[in-house]
C-alpha positions as MATLAB code, in Angstrom:
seq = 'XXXXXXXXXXXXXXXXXXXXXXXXXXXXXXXXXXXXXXXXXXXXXXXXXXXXXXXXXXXXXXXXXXXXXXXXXXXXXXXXXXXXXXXXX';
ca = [
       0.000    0.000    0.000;
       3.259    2.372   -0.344;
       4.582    3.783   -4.008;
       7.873    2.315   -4.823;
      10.105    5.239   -3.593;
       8.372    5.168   -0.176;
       8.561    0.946   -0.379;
      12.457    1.803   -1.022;
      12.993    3.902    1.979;
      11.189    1.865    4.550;
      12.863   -1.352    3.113;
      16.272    0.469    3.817;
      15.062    1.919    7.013;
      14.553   -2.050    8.090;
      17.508   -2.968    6.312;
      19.485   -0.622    8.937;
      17.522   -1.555   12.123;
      18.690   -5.400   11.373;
      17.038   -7.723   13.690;
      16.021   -5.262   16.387;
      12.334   -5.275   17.755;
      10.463   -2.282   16.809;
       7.030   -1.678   18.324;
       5.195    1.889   18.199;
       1.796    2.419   20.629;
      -0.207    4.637   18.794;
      -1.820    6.528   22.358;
      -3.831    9.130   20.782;
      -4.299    9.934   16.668;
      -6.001   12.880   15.094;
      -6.591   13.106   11.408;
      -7.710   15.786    8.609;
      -8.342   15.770    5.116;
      -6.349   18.482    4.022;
      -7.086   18.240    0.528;
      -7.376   16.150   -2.657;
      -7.018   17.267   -6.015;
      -7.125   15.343   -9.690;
      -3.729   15.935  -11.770;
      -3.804   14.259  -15.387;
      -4.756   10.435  -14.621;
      -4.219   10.875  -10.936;
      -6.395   11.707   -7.686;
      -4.086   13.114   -4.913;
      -4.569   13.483   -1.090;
      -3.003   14.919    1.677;
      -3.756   13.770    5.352;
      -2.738   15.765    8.198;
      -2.244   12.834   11.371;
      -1.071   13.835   14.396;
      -1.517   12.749   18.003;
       0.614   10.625   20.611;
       2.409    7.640   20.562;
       4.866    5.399   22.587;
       7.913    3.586   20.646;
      10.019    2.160   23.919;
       7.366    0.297   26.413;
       7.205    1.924   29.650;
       8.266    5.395   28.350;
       6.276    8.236   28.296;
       4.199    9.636   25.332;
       5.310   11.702   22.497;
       3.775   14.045   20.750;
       3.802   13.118   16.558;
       2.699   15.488   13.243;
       2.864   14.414   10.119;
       1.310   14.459    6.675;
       0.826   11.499    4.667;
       0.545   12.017    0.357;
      -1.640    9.039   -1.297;
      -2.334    9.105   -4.958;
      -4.810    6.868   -6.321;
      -5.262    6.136  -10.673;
      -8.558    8.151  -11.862;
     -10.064    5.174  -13.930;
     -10.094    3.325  -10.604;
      -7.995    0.437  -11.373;
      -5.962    0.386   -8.268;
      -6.392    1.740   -4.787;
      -4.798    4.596   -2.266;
      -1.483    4.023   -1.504;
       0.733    6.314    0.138;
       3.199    7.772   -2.045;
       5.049    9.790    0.875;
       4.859   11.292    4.436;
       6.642   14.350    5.571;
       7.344   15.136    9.202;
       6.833   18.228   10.423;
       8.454   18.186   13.988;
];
């Protein structure tokens, strides 16, 4: 459900993490459709998430914002998938 340059990055991102458990708590998660447009055979979104959430057990909450880019072919042959996210804290 990622576009290949996202599927790339995360792949690499596990890659680098090796055999280390990973486990994120997702405490609290707010979302807005920020917009979605149609650009040549293409619909485009943009979802603002943000919220809290735990990634060591035991540790306190922290505070995430982010906004996740899906595209999704107009003639409806394929689904959403999310074609990048961008971090903005």
């Amino acid at each position: 459900f990622v576009g290949p340059e996202l599927f790339a990055e995360i792949r690499m991102q596990l890659d680098e993490r090796g055999t280390a458990p990973q486990q994120t708590d997702v405490v609290t998660l707010n979302a807005e459709l920020l917009e979605v447009t149609t650009e040549a055979n293409r619909h485009l979104a943009s979802v603002h998430f943000s919220g809290m959430i735990r990634e060591v057990a035991g540790a306190a909450a922290a505070p995430f914002d982010e906004i996740w880019n899906l595209s999704k072919p107009v003639e409806g042959s394929q689904g959403w998938v999310i074609s990048g996210i961008q971090q903005l804290n």
